[in-house]
C-alpha positions as CSV (number, residue, x, y, z in Angstrom):
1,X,8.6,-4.3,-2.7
2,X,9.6,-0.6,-2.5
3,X,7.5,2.4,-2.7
4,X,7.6,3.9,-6.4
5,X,9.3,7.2,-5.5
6,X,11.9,5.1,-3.5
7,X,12.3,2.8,-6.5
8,X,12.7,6.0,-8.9
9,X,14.9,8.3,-7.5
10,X,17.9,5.1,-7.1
11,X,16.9,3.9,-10.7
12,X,17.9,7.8,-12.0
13,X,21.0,7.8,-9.5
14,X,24.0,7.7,-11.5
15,X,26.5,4.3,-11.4
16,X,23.4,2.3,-9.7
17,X,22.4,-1.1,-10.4
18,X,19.2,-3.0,-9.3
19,X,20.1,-6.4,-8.0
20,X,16.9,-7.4,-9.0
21,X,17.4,-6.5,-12.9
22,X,20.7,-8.1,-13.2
23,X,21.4,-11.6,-14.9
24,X,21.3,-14.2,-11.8
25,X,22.4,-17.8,-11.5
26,X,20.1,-20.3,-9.8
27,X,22.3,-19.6,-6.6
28,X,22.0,-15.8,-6.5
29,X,18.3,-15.9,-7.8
30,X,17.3,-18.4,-4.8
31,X,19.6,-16.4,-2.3
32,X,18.6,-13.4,0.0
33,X,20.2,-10.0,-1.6
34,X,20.1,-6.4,-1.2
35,X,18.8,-3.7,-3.7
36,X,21.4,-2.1,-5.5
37,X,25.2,-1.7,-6.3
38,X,27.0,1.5,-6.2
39,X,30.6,2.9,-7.6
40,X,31.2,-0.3,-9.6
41,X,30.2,-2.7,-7.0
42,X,31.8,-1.3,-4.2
43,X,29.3,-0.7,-2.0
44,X,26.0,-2.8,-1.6
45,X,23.2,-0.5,-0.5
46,X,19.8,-2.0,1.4
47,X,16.6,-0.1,1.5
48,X,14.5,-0.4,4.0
49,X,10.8,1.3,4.6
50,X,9.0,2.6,7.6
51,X,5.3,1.7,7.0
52,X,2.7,3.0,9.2
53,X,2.1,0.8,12.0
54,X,4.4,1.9,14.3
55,X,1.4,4.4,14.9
56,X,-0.8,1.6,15.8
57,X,1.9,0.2,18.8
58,X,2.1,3.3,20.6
59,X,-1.8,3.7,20.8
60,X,-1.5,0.4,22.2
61,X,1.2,1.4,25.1
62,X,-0.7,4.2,25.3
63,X,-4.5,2.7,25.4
64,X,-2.6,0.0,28.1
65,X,-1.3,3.1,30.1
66,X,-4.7,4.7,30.7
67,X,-6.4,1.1,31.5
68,X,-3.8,1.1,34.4
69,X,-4.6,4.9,35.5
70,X,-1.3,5.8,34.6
71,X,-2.1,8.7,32.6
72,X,-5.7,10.1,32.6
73,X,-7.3,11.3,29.2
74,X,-9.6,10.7,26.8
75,X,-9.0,10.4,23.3
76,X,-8.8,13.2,21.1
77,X,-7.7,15.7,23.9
78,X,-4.2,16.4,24.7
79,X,-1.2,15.5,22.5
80,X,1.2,12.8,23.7
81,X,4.0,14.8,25.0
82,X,1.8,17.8,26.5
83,X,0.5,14.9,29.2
84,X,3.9,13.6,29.8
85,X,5.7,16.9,30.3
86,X,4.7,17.0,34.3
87,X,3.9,13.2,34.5
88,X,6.7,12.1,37.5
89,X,7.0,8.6,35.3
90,X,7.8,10.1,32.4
91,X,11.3,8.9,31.7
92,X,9.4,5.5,31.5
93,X,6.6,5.7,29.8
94,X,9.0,7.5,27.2
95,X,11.1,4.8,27.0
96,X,7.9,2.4,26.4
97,X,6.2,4.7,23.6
98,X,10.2,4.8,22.4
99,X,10.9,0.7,22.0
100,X,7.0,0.7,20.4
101,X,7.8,3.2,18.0
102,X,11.3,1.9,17.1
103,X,11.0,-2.0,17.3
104,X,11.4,-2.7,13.5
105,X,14.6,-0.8,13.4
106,X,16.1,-3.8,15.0
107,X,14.6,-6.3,12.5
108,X,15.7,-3.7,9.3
109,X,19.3,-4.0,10.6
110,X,18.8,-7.5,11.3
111,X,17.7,-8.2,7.8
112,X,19.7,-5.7,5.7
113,X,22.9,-7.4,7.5
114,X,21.8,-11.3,6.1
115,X,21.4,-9.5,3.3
116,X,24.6,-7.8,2.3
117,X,26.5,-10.7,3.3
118,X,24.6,-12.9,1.2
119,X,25.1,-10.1,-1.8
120,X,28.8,-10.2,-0.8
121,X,29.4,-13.9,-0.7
122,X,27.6,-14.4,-3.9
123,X,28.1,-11.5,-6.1
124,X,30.8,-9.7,-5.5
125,X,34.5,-9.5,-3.7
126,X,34.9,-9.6,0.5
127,X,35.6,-5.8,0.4
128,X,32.3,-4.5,-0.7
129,X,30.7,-2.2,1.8
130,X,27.6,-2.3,2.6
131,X,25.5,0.8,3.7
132,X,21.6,0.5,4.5
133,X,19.3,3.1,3.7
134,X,16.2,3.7,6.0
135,X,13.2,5.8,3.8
136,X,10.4,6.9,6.0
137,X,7.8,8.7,3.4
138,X,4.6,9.1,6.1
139,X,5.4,7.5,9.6
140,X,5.0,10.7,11.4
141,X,5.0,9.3,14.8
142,X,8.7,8.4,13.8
143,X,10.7,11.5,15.7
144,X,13.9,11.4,13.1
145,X,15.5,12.0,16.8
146,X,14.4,9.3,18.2
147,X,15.2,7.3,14.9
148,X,18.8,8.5,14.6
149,X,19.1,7.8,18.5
150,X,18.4,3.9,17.8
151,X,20.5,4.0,14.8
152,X,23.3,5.0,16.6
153,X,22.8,2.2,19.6
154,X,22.2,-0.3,16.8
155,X,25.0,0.8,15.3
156,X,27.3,-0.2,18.5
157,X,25.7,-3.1,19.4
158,X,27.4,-6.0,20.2
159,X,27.2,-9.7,20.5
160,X,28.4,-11.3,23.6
161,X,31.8,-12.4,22.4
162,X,32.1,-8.6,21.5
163,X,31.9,-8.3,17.9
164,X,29.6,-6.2,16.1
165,X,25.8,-7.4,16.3
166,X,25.9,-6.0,12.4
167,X,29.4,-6.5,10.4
168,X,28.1,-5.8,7.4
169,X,26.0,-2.8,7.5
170,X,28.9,0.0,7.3
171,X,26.8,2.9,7.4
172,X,23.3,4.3,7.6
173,X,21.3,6.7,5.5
174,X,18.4,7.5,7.4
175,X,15.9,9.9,4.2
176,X,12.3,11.6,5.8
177,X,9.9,13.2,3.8
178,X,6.9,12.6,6.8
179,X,9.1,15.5,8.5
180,X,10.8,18.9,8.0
181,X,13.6,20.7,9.7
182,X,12.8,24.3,11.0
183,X,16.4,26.1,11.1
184,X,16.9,29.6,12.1
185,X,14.4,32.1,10.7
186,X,11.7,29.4,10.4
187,X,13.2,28.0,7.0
188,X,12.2,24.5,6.5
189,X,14.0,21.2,4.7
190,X,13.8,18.0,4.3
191,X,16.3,16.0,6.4
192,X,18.8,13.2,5.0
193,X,21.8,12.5,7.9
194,X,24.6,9.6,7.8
195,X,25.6,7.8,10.5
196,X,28.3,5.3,10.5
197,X,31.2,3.6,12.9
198,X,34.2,5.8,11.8
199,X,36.5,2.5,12.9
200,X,34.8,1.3,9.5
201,X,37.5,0.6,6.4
202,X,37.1,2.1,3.4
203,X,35.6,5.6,4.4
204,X,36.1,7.7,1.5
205,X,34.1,4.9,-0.6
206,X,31.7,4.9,2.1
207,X,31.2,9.2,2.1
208,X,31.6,9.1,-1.3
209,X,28.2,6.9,-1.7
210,X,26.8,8.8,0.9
211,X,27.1,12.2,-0.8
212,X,25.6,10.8,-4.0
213,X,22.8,9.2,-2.5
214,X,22.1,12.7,-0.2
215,X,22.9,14.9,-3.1
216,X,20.6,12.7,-5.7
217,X,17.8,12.9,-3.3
218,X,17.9,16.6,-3.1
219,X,17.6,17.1,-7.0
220,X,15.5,14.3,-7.3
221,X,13.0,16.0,-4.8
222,X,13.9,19.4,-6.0
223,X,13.9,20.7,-2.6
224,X,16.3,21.8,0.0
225,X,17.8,19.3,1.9
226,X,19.6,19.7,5.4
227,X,22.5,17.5,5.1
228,X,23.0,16.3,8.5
229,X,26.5,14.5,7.5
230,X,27.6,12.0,9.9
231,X,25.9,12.8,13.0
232,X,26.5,12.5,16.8
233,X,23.4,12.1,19.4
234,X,24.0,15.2,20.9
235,X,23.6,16.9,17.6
236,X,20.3,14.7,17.0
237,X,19.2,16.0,20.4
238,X,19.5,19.6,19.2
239,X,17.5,19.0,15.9
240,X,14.0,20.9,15.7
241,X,11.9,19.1,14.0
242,X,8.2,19.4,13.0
243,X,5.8,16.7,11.5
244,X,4.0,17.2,7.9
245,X,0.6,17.0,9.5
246,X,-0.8,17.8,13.2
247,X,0.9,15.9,16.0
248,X,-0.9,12.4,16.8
249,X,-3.4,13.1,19.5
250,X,-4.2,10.1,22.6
């Protein structure tokens, strides 16, 4: 079930259907699906939600890390990343607090893909597209770096006979309201940023949907948005990004 804000801003978006609303046969009704259509059934768009227990796996790297004497804190003292700046394994426990914090990405994209092709093969024509739309309202553990980062590997992924891992997820829409972008001058916004395979058919549907879906959000929040457009991860790299409330603490 989505969040209510999630739920109203794509019922007010113009030219979207909820799947759920629509007449069904017993087939599509007993069948997986995705959300919503877009652009006369064009595109098929997923929405997926952080909810707030990545938090709780990266106390647990972290509560295993100091049972091991790897770092050497107590709780409530130092944030996260002021005790890994000099730590020399730092890469590695990074890449640990990283796959805790980021491990349901892989089970959204794993999901959202079943579902478009489901969508596809019972509702509408082979070319639909099919983007998926990642909201994270209050996971503020959830760097949108590191976020975008995993989107982009997922993205790419392959199986072993060297298709793609997820055919049918075309693009990604990756929406935060748990963070804000601080741009020159100290002006914050919230951030919404595409990311797609531009090898993907169909790209002007694909930006088109995109744009509407960016540009809803931003008068549906009635805020400044930074529109990241399609993004590469040496522009996520370069983002500066702060959280809505204090960083988490050890």
């Amino acid at each position: 079930m989505l969040e209510p804000m999630v739920q109203a801003f794509f019922r007010q978006l113009p030219g979207c259907e909820s799947i759920d609303e629509l007449p069904m046969t017993a087939v599509q009704r007993g069948g997986k699906k995705a959300d919503f259509f877009l652009f006369q059934r064009r595109i098929i768009a997923e929405v997926k939600e952080f909810v707030d227990d990545r938090e709780a796996a990266v106390r647990d790297v972290l509560d295993t890390l100091r049972n091991q004497g790897m770092i050497r804190v107590e709780r409530g003292v130092p944030l996260v990343q002021e005790v890994l700046r000099d730590h020399p394994e730092r890469v590695a426990i990074n890449a640990r607090l990283f796959s805790a914090a980021t491990s349901c990405l892989e089970t959204h994209f794993r999901e959202a893909n079943q579902q478009i092709r489901e969508t596809r093969r019972h509702w509408v024509a082979d070319e639909a597209l099919g983007i998926l739309v990642l909201v994270n309202e209050s996971v503020d553990i959830l760097d949108p770096k590191a976020v975008a980062g995993a989107v982009n590997r997922l993205l790419g992924k392959r199986s072993p006979d060297g298709t793609p891992r997820f055919p049918m997820i075309s693009s990604v829409v990756f929406i935060t309201t748990a963070h804000r972008i601080v741009e020159d001058g100290g002006k914050r916004k919230d951030l919404v940023i595409s990311m797609g395979l531009t090898s993907r058919q169909h790209d002007e549907d694909l930006r088109a949907a995109e744009q509407r879906i960016k540009e809803g959000w931003a008068a549906f929040r009635g805020l400044p948005v930074r529109d990241g457009g399609k993004i590469t991860p040496e522009q996520v790299r370069s983002l500066s990004v702060e959280g809505r409330r204090p960083p988490a603490v050890l």
